[in-house]
TORTOR-500297 format. One record per residue (C-alpha): x, y, z negated. Coordinates in steps of 0.05 Angstrom, whole numbers, plus 5000, padded with zeros to 4 digits. Layout:
! TORTOR-500297
<site><px>X</px><py>Y</py><pz>Z</pz></site>
...
***
This chain:
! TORTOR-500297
<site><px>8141</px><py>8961</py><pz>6817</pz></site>
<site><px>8186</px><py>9018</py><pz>6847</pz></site>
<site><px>8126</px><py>9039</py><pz>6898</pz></site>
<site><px>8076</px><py>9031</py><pz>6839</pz></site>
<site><px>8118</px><py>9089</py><pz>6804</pz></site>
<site><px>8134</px><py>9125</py><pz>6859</pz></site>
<site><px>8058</px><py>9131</py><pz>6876</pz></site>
<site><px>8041</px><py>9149</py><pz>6807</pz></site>
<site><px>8095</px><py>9216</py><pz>6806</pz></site>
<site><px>8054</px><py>9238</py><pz>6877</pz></site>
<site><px>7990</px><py>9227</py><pz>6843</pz></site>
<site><px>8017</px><py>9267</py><pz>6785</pz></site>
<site><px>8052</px><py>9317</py><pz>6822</pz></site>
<site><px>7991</px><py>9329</py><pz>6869</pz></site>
<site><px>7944</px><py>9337</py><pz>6815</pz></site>
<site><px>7989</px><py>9396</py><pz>6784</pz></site>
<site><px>7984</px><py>9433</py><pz>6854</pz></site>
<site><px>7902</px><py>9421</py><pz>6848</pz></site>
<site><px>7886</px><py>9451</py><pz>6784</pz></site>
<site><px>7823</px><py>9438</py><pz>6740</pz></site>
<site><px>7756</px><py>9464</py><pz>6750</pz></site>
<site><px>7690</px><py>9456</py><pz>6705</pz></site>
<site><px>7620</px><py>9481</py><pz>6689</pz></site>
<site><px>7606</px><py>9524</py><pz>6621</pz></site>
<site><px>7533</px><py>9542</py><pz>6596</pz></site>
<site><px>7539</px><py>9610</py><pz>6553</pz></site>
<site><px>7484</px><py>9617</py><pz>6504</pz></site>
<site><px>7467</px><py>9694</py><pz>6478</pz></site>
<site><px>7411</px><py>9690</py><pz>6435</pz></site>
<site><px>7393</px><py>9760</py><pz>6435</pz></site>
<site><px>7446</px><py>9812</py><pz>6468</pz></site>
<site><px>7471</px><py>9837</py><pz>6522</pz></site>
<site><px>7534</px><py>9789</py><pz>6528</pz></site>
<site><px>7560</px><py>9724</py><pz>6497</pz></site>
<site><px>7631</px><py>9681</py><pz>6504</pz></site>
<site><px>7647</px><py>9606</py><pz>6508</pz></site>
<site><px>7710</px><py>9569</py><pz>6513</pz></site>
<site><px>7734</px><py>9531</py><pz>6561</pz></site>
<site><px>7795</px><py>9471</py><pz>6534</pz></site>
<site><px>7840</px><py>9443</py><pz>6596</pz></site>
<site><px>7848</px><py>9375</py><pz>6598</pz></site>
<site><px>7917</px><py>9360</py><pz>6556</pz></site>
<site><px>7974</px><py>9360</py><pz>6584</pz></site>
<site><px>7952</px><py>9390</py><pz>6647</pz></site>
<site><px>7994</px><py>9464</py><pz>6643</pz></site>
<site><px>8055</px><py>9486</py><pz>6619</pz></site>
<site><px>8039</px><py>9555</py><pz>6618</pz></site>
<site><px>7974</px><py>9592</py><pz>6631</pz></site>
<site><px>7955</px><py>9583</py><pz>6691</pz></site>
<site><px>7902</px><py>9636</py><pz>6740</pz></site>
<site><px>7835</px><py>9624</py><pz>6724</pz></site>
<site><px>7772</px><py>9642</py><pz>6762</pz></site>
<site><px>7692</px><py>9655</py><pz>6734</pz></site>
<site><px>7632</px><py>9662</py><pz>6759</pz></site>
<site><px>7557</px><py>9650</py><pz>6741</pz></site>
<site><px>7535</px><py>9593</py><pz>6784</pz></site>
<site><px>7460</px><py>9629</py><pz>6796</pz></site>
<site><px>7435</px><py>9571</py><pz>6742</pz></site>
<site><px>7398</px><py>9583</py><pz>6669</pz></site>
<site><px>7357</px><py>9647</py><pz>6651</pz></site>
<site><px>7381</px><py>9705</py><pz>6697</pz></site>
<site><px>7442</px><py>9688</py><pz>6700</pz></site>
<site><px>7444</px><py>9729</py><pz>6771</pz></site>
<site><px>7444</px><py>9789</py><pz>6725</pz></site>
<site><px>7508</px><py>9771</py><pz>6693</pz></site>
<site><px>7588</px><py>9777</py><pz>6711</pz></site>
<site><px>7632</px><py>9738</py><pz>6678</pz></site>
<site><px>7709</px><py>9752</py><pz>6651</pz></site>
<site><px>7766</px><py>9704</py><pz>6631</pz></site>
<site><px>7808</px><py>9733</py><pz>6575</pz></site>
<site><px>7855</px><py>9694</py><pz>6526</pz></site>
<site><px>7888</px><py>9647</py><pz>6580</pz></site>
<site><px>7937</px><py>9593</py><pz>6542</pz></site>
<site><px>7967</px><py>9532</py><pz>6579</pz></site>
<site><px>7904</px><py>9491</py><pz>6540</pz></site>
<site><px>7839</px><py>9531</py><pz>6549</pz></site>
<site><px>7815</px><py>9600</py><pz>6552</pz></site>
<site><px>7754</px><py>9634</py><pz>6539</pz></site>
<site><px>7695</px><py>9660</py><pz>6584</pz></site>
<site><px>7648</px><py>9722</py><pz>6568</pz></site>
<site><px>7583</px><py>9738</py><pz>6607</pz></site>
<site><px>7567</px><py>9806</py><pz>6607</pz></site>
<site><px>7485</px><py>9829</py><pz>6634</pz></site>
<site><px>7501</px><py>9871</py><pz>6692</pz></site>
<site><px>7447</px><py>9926</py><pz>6666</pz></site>
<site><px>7452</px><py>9917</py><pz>6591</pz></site>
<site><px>7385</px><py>9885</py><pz>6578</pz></site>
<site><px>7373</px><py>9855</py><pz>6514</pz></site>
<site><px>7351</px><py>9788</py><pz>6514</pz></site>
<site><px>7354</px><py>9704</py><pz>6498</pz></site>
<site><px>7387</px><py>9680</py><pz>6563</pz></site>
<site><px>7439</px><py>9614</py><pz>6575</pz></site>
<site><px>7484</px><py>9625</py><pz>6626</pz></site>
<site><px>7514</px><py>9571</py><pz>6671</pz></site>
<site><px>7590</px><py>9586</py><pz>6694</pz></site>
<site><px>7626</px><py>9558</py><pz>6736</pz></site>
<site><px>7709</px><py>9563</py><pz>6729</pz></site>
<site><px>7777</px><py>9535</py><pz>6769</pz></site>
<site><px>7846</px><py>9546</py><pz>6736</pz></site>
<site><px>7902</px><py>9534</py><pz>6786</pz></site>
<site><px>7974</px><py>9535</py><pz>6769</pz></site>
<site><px>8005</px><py>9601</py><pz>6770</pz></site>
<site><px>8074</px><py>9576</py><pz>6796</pz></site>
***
């Protein structure tokens, strides 16, 4: 039982050092830029942690877009893609994000 529970608290502790990571699609239905969030999985932080976006080249154009992470919490934050030359359109963005511990 004692290894059992010791190899649990490595598995646990490991998995704090790793982070999360995850896929987002954005949908703007006409605009220039549009915002999703993104929920850790519970328990996972206990503060906000460093947290990293970028359009993964899939949906409509998304090449055209860059993407920034604002309102960081220890439970989510939220993404916004922004069209790199302001071109009004319908386009779904696919993002891809990793938030890492930031101690």
């Amino acid at each position: 039982m004692d290894g059992d529970n010791a190899i649990q608290a490595l598995a646990e502790r490991i998995e704090h050092f790793l982070g999360t990571c995850g896929q987002l699609t954005i949908s703007i239905p006409s605009g220039t830029s549009g915002a999703g969030p993104v929920t850790f999985p519970a328990g996972r932080f206990t503060a906000p942690p460093r947290v990293v976006a970028c359009n993964s080249g899939g949906g409509s154009g998304s090449t055209n877009f860059y993407c920034i992470v604002g309102a960081i919490t220890n439970t989510g934050c939220n993404v916004t893609v922004i069209h790199r030359s302001a071109v009004t359109g319908t386009y779904s963005v696919q993002v891809d994000w990793i938030a890492v511990p930031s101690n």
